[in-house]
N, C-alpha and C positions, 0 to 999 in steps of 0.2 A: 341413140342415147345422147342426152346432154351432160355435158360438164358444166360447171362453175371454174371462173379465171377471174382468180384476187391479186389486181396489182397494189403495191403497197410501196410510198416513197420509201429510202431508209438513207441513213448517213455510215460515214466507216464505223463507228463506235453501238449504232445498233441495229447492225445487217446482220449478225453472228445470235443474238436474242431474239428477233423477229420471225426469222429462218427457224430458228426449232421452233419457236410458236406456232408456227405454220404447220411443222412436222408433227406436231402434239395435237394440231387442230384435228388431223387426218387428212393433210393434204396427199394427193396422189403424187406428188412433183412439185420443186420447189427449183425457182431460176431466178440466179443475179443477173441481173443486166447494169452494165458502163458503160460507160465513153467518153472520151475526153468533151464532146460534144453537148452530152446528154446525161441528167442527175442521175445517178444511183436508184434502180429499184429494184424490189421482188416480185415476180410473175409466181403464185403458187395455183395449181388445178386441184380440184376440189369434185367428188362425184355427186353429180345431182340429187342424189337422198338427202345430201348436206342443205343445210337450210340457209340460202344467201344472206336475209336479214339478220340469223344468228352469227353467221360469219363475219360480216362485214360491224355489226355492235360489235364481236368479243376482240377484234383486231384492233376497231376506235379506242375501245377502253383500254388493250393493254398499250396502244401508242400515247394516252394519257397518261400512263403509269410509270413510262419512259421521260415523259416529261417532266410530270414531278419531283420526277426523283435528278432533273438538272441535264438529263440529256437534249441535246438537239434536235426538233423533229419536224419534219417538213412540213409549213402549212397545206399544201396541197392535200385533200382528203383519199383514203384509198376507196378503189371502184371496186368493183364485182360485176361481169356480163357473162353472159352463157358461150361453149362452145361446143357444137354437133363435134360427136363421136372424131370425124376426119380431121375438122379444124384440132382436136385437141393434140394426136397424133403429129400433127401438121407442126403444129406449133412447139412441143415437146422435142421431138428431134430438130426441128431448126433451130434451134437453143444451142443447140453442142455438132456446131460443125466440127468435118477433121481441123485439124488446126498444126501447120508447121511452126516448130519452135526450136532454135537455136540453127546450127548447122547441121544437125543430124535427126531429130526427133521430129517425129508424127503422131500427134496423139489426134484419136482417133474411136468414137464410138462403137460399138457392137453393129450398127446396123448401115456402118459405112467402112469395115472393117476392109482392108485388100485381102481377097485371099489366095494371093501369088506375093509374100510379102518380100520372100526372099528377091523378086526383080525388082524391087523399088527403092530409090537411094536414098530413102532414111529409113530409120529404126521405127517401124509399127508399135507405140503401147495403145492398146484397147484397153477404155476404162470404159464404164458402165456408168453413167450419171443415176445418182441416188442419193442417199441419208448425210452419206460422208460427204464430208468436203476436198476438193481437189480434183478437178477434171482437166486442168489443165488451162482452162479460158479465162480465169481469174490471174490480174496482174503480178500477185505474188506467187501464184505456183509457177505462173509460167517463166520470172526472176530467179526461182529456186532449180526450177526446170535446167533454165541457160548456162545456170551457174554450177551445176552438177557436171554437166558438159564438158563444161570446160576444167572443171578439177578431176575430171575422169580424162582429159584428153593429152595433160602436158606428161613429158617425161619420167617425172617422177611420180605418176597418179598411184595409188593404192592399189595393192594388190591382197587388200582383208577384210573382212566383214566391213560395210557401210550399215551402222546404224541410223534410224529414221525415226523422230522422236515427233510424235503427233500423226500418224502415219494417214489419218482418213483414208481415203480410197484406195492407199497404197503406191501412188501415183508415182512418187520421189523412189521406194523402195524396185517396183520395178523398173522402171525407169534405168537405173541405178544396175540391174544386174545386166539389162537389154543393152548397156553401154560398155561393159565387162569387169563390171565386177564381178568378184566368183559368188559373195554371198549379200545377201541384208536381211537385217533384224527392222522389224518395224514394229513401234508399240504404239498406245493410243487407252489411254481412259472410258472409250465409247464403245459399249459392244457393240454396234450399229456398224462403227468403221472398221472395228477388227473381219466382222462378218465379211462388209464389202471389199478389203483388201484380198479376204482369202479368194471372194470370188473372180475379181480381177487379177490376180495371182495367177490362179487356175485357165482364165480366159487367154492371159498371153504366154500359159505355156512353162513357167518357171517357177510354180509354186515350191517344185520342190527344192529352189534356193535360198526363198523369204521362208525367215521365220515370225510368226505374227502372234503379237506377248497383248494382252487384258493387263496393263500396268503405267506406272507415273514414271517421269524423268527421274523422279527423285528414289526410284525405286533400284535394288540392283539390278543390273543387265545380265544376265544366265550366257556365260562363254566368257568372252576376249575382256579384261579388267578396262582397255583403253580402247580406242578407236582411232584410225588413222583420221578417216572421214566421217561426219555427223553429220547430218540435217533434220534441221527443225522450222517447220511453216508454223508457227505460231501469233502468237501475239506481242507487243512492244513490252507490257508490263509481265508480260510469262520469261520472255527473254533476258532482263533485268533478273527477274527472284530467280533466275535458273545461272545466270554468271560465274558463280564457283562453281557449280555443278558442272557444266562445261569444261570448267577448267580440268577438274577431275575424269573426267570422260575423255576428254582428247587427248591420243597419244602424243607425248614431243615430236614437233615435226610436222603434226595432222593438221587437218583442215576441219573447218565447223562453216556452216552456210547457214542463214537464218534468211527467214521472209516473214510474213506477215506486218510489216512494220509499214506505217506509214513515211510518207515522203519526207515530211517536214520533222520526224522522231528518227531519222537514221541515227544523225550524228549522238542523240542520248545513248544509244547500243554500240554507237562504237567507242564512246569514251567507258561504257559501261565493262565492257570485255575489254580497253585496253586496258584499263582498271587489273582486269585477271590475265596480264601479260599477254594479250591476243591481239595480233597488228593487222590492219585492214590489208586487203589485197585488193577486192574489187565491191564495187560499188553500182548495182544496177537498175536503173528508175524504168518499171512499167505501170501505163497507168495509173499515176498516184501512188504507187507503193514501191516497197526499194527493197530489197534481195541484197544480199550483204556475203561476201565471203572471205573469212579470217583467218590465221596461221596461227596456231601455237609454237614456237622457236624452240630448235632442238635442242637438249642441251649441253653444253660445251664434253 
């Protein structure tokens, strides 16, 4: 059997537009690739019933439709070539190697999974690369990743629900309980991610700590009125309209982590939230993108 493999340039501002496009087209799999080296693209696999010509027209016109409308977009035109059944296999999983992150954490697909994890000195999360966002190999989960870590690891870490606001694959939520927290609530707008979180949930074994809500930031949270700990992989202008909301979600004293922010837009989000009494603690640049972790001050 043949596949179709549509690479496609994209820039930060329409890799998150392209990518569902891709999803919507009926792609079978969709992959970021970066490097400090090498521009930004998407690898999506496509099954040979799909019509290469129709594929490759409906992607040109919508990356025309991106440009109209004032976004950036790569002269460079996107390809389409076929790949036998193995190659495509081949190429799918070499996408999402294990990948150690921080001091402690090994994220780790389904089919590279240890299964002796208890001998191995970091914490095993299997995630499943799919629909949702977050496997780990992208520079802001894996900031958000670092940065959990590390507010899980000092003395005063939390010891109550961690909420996960944007949850895709669930990444951060389990993550989060595999580190010892006792619980996490993770929500998300996309049935798609809620789906994949339960099943990554399930996969590492802790489902029944994460609870996983179909709802907005802006929505209430069912349990604890406050949260010691939040994290939100989002985006620069989601982080901005959600600022008070933060503030009302984090308990005095708690910690809030954001990612999704580009390199050069940190410092707008942190004058944004120091805006809502939130002081920066740490500041973490991967790949072009910067992971942010802030205190709310207890109060007197």
């Amino acid at each position: 059997m043949t596949f179709w493999q549509l690479t496609v340039p994209v820039s930060a501002d329409t890799s998150d537009g392209l990518t569902n496009f891709l999803w919507e087209a009926g792609a079978l799999g969709v992959v970021e690739e970066e490097s400090p080296t090498e521009p930004p693209r998407l690898r999506a696999f496509f099954s040979d019933t799909a019509s290469s010509t129709d594929l490759l027209a409906k992607v040109t016109a919508y990356r025309a439709s991106l440009r109209s409308l004032g976004f950036r977009i790569d002269p460079q035109a996107a390809e389409i070539t076929p790949l036998h059944d193995g190659d495509w296999a081949h190429a799918w999983q070499q996408s999402f190697p294990p990948r150690e992150v921080g001091e402690r954490l090994l994220i780790v697909p389904p089919w590279d999974a240890r299964p002796d994890a208890l001998t191995y000195p970091r914490v095993q999360v299997i995630i499943e690369p799919g629909r949702a966002f977050g496997t780990g190999h992208h520079g802001s989960t894996e900031g958000c990743l670092a940065l959990l870590e590390e507010a899980l690891s000092t003395e005063d870490a939390p010891t109550s629900t961690v909420l996960d606001i944007g949850t895709g694959t669930g990444i951060l939520s389990i993550a989060a309980v595999k580190l010892g927290a006792p619980r996490a609530v993770g929500i998300d707008v996309d049935p798609d991610a809620i789906a994949a979180a339960q099943l990554n949930a399930d996969k590492n074994g802790c489902a029944d700590r994460i609870g996983l809500l179909l709802q907005g930031a802006d929505e209430p949270v069912p349990g604890e009125p406050s949260f010691r700990l939040i994290v939100a992989n989002l985006l620069t202008h989601t982080h901005l309209a959600l600022a008070r909301r933060y503030e009302r979600l984090v308990a005095p004293g708690g910690s809030l982590i954001l990612g999704g922010i580009l390199a050069d837009e940190h410092q707008m989000v942190a004058d944004g939230l120091y805006a809502r009494s939130f002081e920066m603690k740490t500041c973490r640049l991967v790949d072009g993108w910067a992971s942010l972790r802030l205190a709310l001050p207890a109060r007197p």
